[in-house]
C-alpha positions in Angstrom: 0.0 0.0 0.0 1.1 3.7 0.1 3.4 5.0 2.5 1.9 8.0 5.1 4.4 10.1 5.8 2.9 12.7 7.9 5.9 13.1 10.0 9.6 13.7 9.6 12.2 13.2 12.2 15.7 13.7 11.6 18.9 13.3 13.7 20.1 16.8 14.9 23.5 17.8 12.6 23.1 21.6 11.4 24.2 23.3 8.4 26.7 26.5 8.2 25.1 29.0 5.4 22.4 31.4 6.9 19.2 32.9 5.1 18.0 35.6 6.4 14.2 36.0 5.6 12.6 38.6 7.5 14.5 41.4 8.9 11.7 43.7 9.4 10.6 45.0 13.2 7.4 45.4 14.5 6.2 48.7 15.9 8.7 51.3 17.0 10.5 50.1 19.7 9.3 47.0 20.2 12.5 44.6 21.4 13.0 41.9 18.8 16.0 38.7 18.6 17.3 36.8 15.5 16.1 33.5 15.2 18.7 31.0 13.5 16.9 28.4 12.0 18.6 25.1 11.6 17.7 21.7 9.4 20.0 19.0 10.4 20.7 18.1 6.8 22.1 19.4 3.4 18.3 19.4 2.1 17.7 22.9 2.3 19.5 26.2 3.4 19.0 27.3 7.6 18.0 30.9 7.2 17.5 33.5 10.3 13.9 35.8 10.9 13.6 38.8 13.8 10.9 38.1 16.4 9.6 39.9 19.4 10.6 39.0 22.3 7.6 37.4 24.0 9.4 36.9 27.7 12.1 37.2 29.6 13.5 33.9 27.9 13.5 32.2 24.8 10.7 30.1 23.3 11.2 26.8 22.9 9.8 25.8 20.0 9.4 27.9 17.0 6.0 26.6 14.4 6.5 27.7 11.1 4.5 27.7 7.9 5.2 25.2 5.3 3.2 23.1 2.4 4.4 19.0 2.4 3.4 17.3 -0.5 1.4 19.8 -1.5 -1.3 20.7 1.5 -0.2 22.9 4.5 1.8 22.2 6.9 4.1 23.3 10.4 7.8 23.0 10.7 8.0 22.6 14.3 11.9 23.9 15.4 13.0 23.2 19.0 15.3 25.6 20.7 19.0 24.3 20.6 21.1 27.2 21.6 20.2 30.4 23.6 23.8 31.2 25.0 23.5 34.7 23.1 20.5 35.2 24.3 18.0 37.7 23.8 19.8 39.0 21.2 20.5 35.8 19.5 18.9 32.3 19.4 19.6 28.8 17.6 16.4 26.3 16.7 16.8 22.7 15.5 14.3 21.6 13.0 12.1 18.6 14.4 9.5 17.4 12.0 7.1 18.6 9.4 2.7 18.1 10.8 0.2 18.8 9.0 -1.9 22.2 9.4 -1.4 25.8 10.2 0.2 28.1 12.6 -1.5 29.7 15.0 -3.7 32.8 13.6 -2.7 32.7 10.3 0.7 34.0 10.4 4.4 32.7 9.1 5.9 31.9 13.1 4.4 31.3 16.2 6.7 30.9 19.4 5.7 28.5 21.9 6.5 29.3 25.4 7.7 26.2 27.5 6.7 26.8 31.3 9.9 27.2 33.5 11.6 24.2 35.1 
C-alpha cells in the first residue's frame, strides 16, 4: 500500500550557510532577537527571521509555515542554543505536521513553562 508520511524526524546535525528571511521589526521600539533556523541536513538552506521578544526567555519551539506534499503544513523547530540570548537564538528543525500556525501567520513561538 502507500506509505503516510505525515511526520519527519531527523537526527540533529546543522548546516553553516544562513538565510535571512525577514529582517523587518514590528512597531517602533518593540524589542526583537534573531532566530537561526537550523535543518539537520544538506536538504535545504538554515536561514534567520527577527521576532519579538515574547518573555524574559526564549521560546522553545518555534512553528513555522510550510506546504508537504502539496497541503499545508508546520515545521516545528525546537530551541538548541540560547547562550547569546535575547539577542541571538539557535532552533533545530524537528518534523514537518500537517496544518497551520496559529492565527494565520508565518511563526508562532511557543513558550515552555519554566523548570
Amino acid at each position: 500500500m502507500g506509505r503516510s508520511t505525515h511526520r519527519r524526524r531527523h537526527r540533529p546535525r546543522a548546516r553553516r550557510a544562513f538565510l535571512t528571511l525577514v529582517t523587518t521589526p514590528g512597531e517602533a521600539g518593540e524589542k526583537t532577537f534573531l532566530a537561526l533556523l537550523l535543518y539537520p541536513d544538506d536538504s535545504r538552506d538554515a536561514f534567520s527571521v527577527r521576532l519579538p521578544l515574547v518573555g524574559a526567555r526564549p521560546p522553545g519551539i518555534l512553528r513555522t509555515s510550510a506546504t508537504f506534499e502539496g497541503a499545508r503544513a508546520v515545521e516545528v523547530f525546537r530551541l538548541a542554543d540560547a547562550s547569546s540570548w535575547p539577542e541571538v537564538a539557535a532552533f533545530l528543525y524537528e518534523e514537518t505536521l500537517p496544518g497551520t500556525v496559529k492565527d494565520g501567520g508565518v511563526v508562532e513561538q511557543v513558550l515552555m513553562p519554566d523548570d
